[in-house]
mmCIF file of the C-alpha atoms, coordinates in Angstrom:
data_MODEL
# 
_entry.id   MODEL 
# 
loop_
_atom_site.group_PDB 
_atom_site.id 
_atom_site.type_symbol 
_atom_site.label_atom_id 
_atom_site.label_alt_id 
_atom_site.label_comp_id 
_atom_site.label_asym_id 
_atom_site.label_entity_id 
_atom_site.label_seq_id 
_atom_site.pdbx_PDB_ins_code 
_atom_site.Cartn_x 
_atom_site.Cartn_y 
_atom_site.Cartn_z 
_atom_site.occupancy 
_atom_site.B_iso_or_equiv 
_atom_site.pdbx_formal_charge 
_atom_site.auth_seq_id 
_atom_site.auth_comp_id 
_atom_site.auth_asym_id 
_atom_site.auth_atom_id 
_atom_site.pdbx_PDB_model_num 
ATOM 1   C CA . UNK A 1 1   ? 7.017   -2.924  5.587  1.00 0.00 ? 1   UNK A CA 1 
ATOM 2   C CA . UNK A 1 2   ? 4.031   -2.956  3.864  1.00 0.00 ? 2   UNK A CA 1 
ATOM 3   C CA . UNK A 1 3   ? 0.983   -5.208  4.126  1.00 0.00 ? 3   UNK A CA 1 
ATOM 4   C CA . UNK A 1 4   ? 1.648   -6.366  0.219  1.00 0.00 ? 4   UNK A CA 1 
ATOM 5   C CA . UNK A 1 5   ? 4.661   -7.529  1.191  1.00 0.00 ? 5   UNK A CA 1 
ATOM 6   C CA . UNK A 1 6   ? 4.096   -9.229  4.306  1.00 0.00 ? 6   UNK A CA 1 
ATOM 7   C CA . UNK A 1 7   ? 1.967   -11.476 2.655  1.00 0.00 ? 7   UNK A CA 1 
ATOM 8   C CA . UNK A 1 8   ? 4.727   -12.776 1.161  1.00 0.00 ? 8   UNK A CA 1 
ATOM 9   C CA . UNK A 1 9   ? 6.728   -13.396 4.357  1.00 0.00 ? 9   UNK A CA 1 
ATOM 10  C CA . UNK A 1 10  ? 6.811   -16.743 5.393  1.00 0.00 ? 10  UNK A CA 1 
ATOM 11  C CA . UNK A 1 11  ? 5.523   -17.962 8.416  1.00 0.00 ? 11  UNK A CA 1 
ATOM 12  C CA . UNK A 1 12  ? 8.632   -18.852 10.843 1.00 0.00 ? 12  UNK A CA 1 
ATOM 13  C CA . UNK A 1 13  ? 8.930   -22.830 11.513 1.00 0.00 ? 13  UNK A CA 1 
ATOM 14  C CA . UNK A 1 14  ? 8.051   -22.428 15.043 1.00 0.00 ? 14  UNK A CA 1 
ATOM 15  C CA . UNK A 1 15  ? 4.485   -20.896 14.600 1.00 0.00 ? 15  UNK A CA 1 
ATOM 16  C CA . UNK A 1 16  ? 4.012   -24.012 11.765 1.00 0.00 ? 16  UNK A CA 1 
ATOM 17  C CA . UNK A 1 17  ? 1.724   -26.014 14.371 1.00 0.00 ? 17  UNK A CA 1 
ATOM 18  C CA . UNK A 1 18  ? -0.584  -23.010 15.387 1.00 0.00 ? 18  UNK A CA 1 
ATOM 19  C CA . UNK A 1 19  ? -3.542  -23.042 13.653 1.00 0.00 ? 19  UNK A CA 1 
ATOM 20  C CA . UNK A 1 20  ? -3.751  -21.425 10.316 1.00 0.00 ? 20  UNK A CA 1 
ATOM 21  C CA . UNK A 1 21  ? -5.736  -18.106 11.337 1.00 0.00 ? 21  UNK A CA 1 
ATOM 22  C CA . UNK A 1 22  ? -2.907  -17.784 13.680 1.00 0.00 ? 22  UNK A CA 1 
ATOM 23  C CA . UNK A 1 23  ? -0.272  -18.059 11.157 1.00 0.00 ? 23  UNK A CA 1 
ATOM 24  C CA . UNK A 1 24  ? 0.981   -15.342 9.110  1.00 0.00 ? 24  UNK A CA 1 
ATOM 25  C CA . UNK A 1 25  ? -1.081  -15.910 5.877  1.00 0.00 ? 25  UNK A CA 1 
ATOM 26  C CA . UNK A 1 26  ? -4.519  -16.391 7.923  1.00 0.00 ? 26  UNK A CA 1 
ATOM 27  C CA . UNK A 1 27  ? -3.636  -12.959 10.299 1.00 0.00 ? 27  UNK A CA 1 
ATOM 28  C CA . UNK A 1 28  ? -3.564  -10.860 6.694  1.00 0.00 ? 28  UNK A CA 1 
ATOM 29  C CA . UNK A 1 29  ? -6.238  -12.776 5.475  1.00 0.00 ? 29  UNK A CA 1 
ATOM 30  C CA . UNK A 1 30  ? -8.215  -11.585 8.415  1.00 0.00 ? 30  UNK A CA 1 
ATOM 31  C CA . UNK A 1 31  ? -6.892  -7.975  8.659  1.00 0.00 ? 31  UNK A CA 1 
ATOM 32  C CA . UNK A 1 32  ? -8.111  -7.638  5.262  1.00 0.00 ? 32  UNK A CA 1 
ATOM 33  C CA . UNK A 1 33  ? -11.744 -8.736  5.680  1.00 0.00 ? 33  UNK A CA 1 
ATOM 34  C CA . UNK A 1 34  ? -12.037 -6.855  8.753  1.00 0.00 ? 34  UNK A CA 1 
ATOM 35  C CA . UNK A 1 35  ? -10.011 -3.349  7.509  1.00 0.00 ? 35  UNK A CA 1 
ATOM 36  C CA . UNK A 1 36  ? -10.036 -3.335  4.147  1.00 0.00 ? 36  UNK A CA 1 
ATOM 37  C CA . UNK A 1 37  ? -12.210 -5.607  2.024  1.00 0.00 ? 37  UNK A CA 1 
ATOM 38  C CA . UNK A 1 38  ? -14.277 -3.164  0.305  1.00 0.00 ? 38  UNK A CA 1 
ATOM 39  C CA . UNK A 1 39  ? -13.250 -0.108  -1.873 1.00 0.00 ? 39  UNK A CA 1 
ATOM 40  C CA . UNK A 1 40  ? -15.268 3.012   -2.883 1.00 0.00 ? 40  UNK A CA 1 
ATOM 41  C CA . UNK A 1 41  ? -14.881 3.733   -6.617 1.00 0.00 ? 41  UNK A CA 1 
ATOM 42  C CA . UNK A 1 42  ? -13.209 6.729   -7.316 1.00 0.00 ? 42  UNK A CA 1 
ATOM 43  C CA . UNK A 1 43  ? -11.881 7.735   -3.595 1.00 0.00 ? 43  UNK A CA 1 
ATOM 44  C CA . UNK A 1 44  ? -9.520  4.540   -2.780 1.00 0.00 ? 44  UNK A CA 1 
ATOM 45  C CA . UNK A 1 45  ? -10.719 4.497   0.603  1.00 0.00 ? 45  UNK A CA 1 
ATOM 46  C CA . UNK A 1 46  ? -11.392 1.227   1.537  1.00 0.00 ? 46  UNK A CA 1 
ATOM 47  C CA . UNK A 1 47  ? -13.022 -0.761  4.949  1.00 0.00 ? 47  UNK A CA 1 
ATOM 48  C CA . UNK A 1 48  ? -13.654 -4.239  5.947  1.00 0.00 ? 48  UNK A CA 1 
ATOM 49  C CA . UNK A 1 49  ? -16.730 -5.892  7.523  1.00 0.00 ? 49  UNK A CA 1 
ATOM 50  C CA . UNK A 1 50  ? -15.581 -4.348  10.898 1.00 0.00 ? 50  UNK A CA 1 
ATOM 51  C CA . UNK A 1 51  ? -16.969 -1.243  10.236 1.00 0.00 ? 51  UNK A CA 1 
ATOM 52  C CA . UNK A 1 52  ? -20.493 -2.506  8.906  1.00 0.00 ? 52  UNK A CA 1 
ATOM 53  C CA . UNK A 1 53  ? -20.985 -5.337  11.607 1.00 0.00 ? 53  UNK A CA 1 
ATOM 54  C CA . UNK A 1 54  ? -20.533 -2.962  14.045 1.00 0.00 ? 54  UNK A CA 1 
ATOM 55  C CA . UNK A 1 55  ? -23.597 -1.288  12.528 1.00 0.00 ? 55  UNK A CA 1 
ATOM 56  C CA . UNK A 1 56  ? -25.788 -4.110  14.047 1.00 0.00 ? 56  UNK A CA 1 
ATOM 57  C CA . UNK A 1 57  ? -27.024 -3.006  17.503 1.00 0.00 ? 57  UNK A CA 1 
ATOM 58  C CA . UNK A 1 58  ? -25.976 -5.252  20.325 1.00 0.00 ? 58  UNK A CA 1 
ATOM 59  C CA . UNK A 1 59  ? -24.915 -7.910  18.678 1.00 0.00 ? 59  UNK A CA 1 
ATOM 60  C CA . UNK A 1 60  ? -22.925 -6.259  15.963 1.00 0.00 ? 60  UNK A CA 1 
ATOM 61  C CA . UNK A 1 61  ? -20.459 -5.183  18.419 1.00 0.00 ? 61  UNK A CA 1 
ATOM 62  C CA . UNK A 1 62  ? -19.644 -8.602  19.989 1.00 0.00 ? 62  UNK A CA 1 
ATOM 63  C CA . UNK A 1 63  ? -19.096 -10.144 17.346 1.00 0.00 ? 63  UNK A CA 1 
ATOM 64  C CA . UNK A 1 64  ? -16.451 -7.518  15.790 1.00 0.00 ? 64  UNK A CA 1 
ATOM 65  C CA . UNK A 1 65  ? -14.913 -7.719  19.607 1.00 0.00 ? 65  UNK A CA 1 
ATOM 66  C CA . UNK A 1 66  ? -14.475 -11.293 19.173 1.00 0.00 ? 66  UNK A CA 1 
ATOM 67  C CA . UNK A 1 67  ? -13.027 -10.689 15.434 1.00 0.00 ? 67  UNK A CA 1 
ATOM 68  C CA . UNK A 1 68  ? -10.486 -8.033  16.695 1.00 0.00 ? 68  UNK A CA 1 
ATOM 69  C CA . UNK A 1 69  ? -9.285  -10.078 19.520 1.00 0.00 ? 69  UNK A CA 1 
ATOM 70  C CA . UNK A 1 70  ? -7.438  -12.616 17.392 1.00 0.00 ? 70  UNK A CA 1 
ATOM 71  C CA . UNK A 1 71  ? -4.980  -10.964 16.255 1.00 0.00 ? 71  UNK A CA 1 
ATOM 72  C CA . UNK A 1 72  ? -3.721  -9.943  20.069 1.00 0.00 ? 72  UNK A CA 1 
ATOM 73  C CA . UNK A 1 73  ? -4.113  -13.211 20.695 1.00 0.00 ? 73  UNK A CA 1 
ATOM 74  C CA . UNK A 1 74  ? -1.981  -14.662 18.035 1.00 0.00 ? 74  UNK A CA 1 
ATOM 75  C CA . UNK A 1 75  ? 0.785   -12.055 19.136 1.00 0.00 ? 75  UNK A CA 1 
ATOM 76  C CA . UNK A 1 76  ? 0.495   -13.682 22.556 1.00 0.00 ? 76  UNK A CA 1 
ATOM 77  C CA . UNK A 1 77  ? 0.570   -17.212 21.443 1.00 0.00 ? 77  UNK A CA 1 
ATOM 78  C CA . UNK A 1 78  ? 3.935   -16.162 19.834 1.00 0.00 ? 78  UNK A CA 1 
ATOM 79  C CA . UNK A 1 79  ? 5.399   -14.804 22.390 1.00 0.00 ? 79  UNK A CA 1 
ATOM 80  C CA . UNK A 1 80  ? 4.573   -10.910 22.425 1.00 0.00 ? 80  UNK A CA 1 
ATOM 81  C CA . UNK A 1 81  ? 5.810   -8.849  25.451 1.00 0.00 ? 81  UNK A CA 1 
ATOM 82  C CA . UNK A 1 82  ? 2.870   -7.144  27.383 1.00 0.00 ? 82  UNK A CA 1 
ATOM 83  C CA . UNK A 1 83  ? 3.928   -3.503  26.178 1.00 0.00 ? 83  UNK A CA 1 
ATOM 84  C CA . UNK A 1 84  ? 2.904   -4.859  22.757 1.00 0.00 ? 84  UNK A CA 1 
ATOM 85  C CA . UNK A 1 85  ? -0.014  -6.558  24.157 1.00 0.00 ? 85  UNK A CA 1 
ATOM 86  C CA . UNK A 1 86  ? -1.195  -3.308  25.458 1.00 0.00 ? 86  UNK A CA 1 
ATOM 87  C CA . UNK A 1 87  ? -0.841  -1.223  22.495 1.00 0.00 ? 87  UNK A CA 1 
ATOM 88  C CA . UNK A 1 88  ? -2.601  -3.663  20.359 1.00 0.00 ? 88  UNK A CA 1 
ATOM 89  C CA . UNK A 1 89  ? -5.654  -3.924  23.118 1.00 0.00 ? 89  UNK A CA 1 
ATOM 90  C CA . UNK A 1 90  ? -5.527  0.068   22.954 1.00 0.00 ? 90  UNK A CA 1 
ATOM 91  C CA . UNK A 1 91  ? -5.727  0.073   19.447 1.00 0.00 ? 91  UNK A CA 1 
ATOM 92  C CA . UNK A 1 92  ? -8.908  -1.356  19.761 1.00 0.00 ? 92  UNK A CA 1 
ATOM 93  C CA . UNK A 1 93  ? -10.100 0.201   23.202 1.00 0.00 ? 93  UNK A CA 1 
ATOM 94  C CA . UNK A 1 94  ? -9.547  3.722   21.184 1.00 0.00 ? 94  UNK A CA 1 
ATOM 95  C CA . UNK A 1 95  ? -12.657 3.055   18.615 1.00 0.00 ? 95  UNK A CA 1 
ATOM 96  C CA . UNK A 1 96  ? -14.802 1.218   21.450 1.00 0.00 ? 96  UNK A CA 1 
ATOM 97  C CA . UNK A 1 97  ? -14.395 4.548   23.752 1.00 0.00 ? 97  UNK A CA 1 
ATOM 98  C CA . UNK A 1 98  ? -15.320 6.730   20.702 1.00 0.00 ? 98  UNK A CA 1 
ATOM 99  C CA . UNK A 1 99  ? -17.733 4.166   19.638 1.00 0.00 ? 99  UNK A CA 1 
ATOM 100 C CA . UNK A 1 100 ? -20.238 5.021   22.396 1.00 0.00 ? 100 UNK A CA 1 
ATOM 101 C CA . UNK A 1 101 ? -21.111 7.316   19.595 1.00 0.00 ? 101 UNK A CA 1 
ATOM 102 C CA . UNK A 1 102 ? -24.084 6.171   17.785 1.00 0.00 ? 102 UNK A CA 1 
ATOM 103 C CA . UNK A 1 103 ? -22.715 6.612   14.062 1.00 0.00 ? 103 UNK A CA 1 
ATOM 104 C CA . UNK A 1 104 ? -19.524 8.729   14.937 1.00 0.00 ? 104 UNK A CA 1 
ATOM 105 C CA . UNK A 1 105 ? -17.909 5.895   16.546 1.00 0.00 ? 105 UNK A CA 1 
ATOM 106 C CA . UNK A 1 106 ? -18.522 3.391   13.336 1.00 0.00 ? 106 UNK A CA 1 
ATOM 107 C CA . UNK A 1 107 ? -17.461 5.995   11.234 1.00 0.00 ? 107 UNK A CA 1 
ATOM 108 C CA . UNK A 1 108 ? -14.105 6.307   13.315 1.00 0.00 ? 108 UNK A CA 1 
ATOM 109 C CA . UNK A 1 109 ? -13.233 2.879   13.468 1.00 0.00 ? 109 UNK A CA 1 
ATOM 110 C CA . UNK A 1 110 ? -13.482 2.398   9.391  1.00 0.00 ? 110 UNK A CA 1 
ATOM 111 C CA . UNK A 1 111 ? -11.182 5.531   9.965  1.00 0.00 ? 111 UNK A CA 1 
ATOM 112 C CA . UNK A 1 112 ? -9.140  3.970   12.981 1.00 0.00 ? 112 UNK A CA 1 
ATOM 113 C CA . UNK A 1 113 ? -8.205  0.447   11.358 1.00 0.00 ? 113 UNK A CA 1 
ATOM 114 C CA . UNK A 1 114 ? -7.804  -1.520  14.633 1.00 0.00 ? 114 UNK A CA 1 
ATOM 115 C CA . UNK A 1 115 ? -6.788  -4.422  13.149 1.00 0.00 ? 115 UNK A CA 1 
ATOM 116 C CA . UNK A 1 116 ? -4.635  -3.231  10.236 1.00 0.00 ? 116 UNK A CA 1 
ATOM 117 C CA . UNK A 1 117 ? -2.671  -1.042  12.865 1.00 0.00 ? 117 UNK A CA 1 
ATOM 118 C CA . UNK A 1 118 ? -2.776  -4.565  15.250 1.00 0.00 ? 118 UNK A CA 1 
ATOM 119 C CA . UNK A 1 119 ? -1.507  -6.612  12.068 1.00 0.00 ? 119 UNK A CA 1 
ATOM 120 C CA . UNK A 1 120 ? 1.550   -4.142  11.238 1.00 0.00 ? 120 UNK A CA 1 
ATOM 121 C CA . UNK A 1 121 ? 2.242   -4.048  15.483 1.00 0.00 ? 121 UNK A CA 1 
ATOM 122 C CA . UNK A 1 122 ? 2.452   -7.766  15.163 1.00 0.00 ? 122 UNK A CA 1 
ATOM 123 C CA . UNK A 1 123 ? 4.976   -7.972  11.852 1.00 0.00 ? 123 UNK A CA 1 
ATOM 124 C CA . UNK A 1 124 ? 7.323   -4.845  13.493 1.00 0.00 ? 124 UNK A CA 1 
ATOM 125 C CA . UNK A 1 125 ? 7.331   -7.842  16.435 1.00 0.00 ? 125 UNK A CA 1 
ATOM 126 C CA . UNK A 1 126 ? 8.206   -10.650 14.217 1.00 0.00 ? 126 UNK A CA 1 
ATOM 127 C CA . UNK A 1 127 ? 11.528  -8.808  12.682 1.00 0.00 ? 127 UNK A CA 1 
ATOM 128 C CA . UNK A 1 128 ? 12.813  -7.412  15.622 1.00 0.00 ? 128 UNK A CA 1 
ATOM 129 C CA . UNK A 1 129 ? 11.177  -9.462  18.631 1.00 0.00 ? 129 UNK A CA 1 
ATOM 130 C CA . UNK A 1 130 ? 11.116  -8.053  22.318 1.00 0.00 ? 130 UNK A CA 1 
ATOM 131 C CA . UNK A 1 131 ? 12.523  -4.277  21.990 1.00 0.00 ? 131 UNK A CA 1 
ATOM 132 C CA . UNK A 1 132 ? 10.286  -1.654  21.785 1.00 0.00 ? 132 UNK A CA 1 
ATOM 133 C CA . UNK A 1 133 ? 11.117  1.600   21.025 1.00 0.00 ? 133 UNK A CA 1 
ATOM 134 C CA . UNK A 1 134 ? 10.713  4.556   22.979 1.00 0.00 ? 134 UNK A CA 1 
ATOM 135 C CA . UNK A 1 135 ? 7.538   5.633   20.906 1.00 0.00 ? 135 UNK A CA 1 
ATOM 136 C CA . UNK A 1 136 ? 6.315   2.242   22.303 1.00 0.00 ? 136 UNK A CA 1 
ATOM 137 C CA . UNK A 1 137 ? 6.798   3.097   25.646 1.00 0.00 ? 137 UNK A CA 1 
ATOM 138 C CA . UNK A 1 138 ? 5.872   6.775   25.072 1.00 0.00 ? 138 UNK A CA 1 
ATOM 139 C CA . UNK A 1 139 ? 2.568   5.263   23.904 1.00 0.00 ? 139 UNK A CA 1 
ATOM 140 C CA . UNK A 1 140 ? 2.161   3.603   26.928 1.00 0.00 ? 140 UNK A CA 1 
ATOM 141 C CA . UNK A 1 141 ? 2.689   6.365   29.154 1.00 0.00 ? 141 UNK A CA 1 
ATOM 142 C CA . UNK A 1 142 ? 0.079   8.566   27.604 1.00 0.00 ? 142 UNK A CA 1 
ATOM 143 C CA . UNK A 1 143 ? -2.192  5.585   27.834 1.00 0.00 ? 143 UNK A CA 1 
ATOM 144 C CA . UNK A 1 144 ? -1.580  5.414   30.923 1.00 0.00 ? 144 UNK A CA 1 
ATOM 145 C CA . UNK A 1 145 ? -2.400  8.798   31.916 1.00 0.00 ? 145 UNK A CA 1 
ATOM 146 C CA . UNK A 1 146 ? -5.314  8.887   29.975 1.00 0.00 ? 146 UNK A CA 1 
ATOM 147 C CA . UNK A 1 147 ? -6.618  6.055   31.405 1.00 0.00 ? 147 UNK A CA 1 
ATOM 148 C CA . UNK A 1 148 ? -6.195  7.162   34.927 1.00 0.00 ? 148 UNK A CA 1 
ATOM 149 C CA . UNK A 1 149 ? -7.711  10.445  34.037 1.00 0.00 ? 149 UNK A CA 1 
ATOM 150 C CA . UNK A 1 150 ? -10.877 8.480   32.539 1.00 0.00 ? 150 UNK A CA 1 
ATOM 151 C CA . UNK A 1 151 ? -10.583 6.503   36.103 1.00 0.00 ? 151 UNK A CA 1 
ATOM 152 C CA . UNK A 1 152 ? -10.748 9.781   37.935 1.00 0.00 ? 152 UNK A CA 1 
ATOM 153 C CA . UNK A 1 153 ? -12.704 11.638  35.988 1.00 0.00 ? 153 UNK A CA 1 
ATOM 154 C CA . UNK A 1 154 ? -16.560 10.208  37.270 1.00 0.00 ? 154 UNK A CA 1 
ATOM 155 C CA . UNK A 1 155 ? -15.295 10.052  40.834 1.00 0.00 ? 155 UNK A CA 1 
ATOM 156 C CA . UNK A 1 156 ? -14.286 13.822  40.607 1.00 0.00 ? 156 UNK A CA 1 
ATOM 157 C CA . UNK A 1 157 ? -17.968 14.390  39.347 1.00 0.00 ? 157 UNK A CA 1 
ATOM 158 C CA . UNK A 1 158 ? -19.668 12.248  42.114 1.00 0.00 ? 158 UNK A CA 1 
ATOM 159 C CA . UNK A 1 159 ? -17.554 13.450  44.868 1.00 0.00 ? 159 UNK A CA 1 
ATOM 160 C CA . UNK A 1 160 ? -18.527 17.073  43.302 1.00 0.00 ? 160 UNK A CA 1 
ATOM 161 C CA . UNK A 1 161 ? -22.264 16.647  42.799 1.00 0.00 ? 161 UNK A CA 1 
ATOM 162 C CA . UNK A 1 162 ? -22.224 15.100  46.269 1.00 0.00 ? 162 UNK A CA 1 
ATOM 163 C CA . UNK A 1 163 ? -21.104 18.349  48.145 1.00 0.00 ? 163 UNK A CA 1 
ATOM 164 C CA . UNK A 1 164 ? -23.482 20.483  45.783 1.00 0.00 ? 164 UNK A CA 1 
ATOM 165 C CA . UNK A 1 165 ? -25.955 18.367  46.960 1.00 0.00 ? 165 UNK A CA 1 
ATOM 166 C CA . UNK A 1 166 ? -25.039 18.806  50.638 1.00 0.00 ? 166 UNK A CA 1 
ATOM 167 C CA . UNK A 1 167 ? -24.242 22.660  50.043 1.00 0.00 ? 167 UNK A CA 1 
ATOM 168 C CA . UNK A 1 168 ? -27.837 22.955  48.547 1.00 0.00 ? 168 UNK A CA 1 
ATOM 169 C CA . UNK A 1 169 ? -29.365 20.860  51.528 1.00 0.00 ? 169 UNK A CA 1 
ATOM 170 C CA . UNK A 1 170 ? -27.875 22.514  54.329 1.00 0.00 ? 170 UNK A CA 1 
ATOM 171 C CA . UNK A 1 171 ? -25.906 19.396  55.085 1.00 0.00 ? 171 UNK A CA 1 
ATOM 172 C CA . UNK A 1 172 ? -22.708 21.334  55.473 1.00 0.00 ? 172 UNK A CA 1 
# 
């Protein structure tokens, strides 16, 4: 399904009384300003006010946090299982990692489009609520992993540092 069409999907009664940001209509609305406002002439390539908000040091990035946080927290207000809930919250923990970047990082999340691939998430949901696939939970897996790699990772470097330190000190 594409985004153009999507629009045009109604909102289901039962999410009539969330607010209208929450609602189908308002989610697009958002995913475009955020994703894919702008256009360069010439190249199609388009990005949203995520990308150049993020620019702003500090204060750029909380406030593109905040931005990217509603539409995981619209899926959740209608109902989203957490394997969804984690792959949208990855979706946007994947350009915050690489964002540590200066400049790289913005780059990659114009690239990345957190919140269009959080938007689509959300619509697969709506059509075929609770089943994921096994590229969902293959997705989560490697997450996973990588994530307890990342958690490892520094305390394999302290505990190593720590014993070159002792080596070179004649503690051991």
């Amino acid at each position: 399904m594409t985004a153009a069409t999507a629009i045009t999907t109604p909102t289901p009664d039962r999410f009539r009384r969330l607010p209208w940001l929450f609602r189908n209509e308002g989610l697009h609305a958002l995913e475009i300003l955020l994703d894919e406002a702008f256009r360069i002439p010439g190249l199609g390539f388009r990005f949203g006010i995520d990308g150049i908000i993020g620019l702003i040091p500090g204060l750029g990035d909380l406030i593109a946090t905040l931005l990217t946080l509603i539409i995981p927290l619209a899926a959740w207000l209608r109902g989203a299982r957490w394997p969804l809930l984690i792959r949208m919250l990855s979706n946007l923990a994947i350009p915050l990692l690489i964002g540590a970047i200066p400049f790289f990082g913005d780059l990659f999340e114009i690239y990345w489009k957190p919140n269009r691939r959080n938007y689509q998430l959300l619509l697969r949901h709506l059509h075929t609520p609770h089943r994921h696939n096994g590229r969902d939970w293959l997705f989560l897996l490697v997450l996973l992993a990588a994530l307890a790699a990342l958690c490892l990772l520094p305390l394999l470097v302290t505990l190593w540092a720590f014993l070159w330190l002792a080596h070179s000190m004649h503690w051991l």
